[in-house]
N, C-alpha and C positions, 0 to 999 in steps of 0.2 A: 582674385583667383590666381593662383602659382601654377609654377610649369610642372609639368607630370614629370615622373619619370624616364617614361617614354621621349617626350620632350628633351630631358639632359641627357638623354644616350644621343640622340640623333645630334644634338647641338655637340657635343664632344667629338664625335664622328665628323664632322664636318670640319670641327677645327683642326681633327689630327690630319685631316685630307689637303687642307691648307697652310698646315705647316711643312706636310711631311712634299708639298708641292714646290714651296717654297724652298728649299733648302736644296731640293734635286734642282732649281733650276740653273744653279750655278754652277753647278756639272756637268750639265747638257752638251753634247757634242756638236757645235753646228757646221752645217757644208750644205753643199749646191745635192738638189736631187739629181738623181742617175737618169730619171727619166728623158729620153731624146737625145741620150749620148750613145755617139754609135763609134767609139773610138778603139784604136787596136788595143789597148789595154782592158777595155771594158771588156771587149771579144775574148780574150786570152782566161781571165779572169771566170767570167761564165764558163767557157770550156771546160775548166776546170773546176766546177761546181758550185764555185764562189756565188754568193747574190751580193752585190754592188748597192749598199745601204746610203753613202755620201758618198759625193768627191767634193775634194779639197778639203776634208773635216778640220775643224778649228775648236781646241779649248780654252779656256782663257785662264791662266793663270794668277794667282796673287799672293804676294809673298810681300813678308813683312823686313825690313831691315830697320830696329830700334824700334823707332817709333811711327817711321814713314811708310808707308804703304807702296807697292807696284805692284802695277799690272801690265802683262803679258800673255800673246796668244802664242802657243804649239801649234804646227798647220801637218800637215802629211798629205799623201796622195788619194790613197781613197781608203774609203771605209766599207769593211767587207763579212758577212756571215756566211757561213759552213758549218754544219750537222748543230747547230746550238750555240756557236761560240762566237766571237764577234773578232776580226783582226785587220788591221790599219795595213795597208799596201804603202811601201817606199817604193819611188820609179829609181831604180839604178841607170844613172844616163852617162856614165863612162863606159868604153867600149872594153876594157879591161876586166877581168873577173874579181869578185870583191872577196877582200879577205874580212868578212863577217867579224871574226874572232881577233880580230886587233883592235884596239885600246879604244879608236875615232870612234869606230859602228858601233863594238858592243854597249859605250856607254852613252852613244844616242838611243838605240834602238833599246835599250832598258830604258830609258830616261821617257821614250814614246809610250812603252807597253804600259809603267806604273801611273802617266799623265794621264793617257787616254782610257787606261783601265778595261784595257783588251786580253784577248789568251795569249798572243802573239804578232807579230807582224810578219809580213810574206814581201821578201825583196822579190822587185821584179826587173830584170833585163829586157826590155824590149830589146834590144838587134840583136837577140839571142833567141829570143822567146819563151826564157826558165823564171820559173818560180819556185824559191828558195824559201819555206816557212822555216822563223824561229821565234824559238821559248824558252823564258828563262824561269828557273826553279828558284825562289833565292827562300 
């Protein structure tokens, strides 16, 4: 007795669920849960309507050169959602105000948004108390 039809839809079905499992797991963002952190960035954060999805999130990167393989993790501050979107918080910890728009930021902070595959990132001053979202169109 052979498999029904019924049968090879479900079994295809299961395979696309563990392939398509498979391939997202290597894109997974991992970090510490938020839950029990009661820090003044968390605070800030919330305030301002953020929900605090990781801190310390981590991708791991891997890149080929020739024939050798590397791998490497992106780390950031925390991982954050607002009205549907998802965006990586950078802790700005110089007491100086940052010029976003020079060469250093914008090509980390693009380098973060296409890694981590967010809307944007939101720089944050603690000894100021500002948060600064940006997003890039390319």
């Amino acid at each position: 007795m052979g498999l029904r039809v019924l049968d090879w839809v479900l079994l295809a079905l299961a395979a696309a669920a563990l392939l398509l499992w498979y391939l997202r797991k290597g894109r997974r963002i991992r970090g510490r849960s938020p839950e029990k952190v009661n820090s003044r960035a968390v605070q800030l954060l919330q305030e301002a309507g953020y929900q605090v999805l990781k801190i310390k999130p981590t991708v791991e990167v891997r890149m080929e050169i020739g024939d050798s393989q590397h791998q490497f993790e992106l780390k950031s501050d925390y991982l954050v959602a607002c009205d549907g979107r998802r965006y990586l918080v950078c802790l700005h910890r110089d007491g100086k105000p940052a010029r976003l728009q020079a060469k250093v930021w914008r090509n980390a902070l693009l380098r973060d948004v296409l890694a981590f595959r967010v809307a944007g990132i939101i720089v944050m001053n603690l000894d100021r108390e500002t948060l600064q979202q940006v997003s890039f169109r390319v």
